[in-house]
C-alpha positions in Angstrom: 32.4 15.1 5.5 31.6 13.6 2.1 28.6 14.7 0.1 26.6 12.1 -2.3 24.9 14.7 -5.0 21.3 12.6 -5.6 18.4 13.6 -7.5 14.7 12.2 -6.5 12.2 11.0 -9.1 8.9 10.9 -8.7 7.3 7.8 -10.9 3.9 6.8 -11.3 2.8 3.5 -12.2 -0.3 2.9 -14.0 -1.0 -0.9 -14.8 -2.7 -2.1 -18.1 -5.9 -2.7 -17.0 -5.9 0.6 -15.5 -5.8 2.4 -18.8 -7.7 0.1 -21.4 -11.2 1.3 -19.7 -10.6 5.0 -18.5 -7.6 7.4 -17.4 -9.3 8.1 -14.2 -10.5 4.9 -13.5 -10.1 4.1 -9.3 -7.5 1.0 -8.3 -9.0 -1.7 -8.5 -9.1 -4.9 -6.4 -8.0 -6.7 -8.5 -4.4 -5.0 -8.8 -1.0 -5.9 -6.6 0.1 -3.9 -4.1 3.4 -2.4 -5.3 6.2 -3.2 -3.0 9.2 -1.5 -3.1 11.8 -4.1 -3.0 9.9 -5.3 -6.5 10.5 -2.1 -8.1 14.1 -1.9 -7.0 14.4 -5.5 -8.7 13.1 -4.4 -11.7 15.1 -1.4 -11.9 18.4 -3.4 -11.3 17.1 -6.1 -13.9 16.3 -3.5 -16.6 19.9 -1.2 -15.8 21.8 -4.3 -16.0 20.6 -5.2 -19.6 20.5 -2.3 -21.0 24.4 -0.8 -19.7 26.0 -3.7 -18.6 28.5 -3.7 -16.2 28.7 -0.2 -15.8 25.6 -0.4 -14.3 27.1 -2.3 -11.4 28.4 1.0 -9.7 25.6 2.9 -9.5 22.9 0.1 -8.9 23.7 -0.2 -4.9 23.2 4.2 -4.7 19.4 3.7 -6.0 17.0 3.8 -3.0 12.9 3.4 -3.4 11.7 5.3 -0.2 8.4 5.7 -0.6 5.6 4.1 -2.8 2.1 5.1 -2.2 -0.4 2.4 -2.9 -3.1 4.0 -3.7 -2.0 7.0 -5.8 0.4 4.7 -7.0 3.3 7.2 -7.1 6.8 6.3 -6.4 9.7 8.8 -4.7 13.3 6.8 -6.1 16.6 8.8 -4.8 19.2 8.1 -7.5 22.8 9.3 -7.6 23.0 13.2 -9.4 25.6 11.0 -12.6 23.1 8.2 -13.0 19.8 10.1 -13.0 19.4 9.6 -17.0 20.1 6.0 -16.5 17.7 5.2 -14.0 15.1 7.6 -16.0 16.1 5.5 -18.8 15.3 1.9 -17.5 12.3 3.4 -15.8 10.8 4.1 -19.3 11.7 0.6 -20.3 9.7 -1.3 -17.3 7.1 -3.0 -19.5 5.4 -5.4 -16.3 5.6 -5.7 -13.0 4.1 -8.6 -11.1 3.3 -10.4 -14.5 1.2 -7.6 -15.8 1.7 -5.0 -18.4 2.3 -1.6 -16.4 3.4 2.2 -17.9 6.4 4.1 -15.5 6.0 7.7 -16.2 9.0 10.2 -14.7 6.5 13.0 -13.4 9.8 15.1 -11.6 13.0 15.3 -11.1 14.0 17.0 -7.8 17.4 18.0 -6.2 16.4 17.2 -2.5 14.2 15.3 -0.4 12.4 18.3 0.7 10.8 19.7 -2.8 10.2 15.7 -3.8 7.8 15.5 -0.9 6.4 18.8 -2.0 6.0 17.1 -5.4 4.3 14.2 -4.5 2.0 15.5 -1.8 1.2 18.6 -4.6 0.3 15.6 -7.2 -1.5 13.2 -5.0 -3.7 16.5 -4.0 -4.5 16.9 -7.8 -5.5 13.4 -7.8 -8.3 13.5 -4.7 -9.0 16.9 -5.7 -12.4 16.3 -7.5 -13.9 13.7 -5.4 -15.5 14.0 -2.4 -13.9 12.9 0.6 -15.7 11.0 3.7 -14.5 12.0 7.2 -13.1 9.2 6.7 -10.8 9.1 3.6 -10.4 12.7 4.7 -8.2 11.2 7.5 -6.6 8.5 5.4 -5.7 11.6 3.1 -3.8 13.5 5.9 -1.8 10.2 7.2 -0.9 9.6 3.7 0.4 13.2 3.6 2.3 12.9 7.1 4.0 9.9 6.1 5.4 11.5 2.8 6.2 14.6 5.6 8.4 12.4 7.6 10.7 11.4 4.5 14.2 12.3 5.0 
């Protein structure tokens, strides 16, 4: 049995607009909805021109598996060699979608199993001073379950 060595990163995205007004301003309406296959592209784009051709061998190991919309938090499995070069052309995405956005590395975990810990633990510190509806109290718990069910 072969074993891949990966590391997980846990990435937020904050777009432009977000942060001209407030840091804790809410997602607007106005925003996209991040997709991961967009993300992947840009990753790809980014490793391509800044290493080149050795790139190439680690571009088809890197996996966005989950993006939540609203906390807008990203959990990217990368292989354990190419961690600081995905980290790397993280740091570099400038836009997404046309529109100026910051990629901040919040973690970097060994296994799938503390990177869900990671990201439910830092979506709770984002909901933790408003008040929940019965409502968004339920929205909160199936955006937790689906991180659960990660593998």
């Amino acid at each position: 049995m072969v074993r891949h060595k990966t590391r997980w990163l846990l990435v937020r995205f904050e777009f432009e607009s977000q942060l001209s007004t407030s840091t804790t301003k809410e997602r607007g309406d106005d925003l996209p909805q991040i997709q991961t296959k967009e993300i992947y592209k840009e990753i790809v784009k980014i490793l391509s021109i800044c290493f080149g051709l050795s790139a190439h061998a680690i571009i088809p190991d890197i996996m966005v598996r989950h993006i939540d919309d609203e906390s807008q938090l990203a959990m990217i499995r990368v292989p354990r060699e190419a961690e600081k070069q995905v980290r790397t052309a993280i740091t570099f995405m400038t836009t997404l979608y046309n529109q100026g956005i910051v990629a901040s590395v919040l973690s970097v975990n060994g296994c799938a199993r503390t990177a869900r810990l990671a990201t439910m633990q830092e979506i709770r510190k984002r909901v933790e001073g408003k008040s929940l509806s019965k409502k968004g109290m339920k929205g909160l718990d199936a955006r937790l379950q689906v991180i659960r069910e990660i593998d």
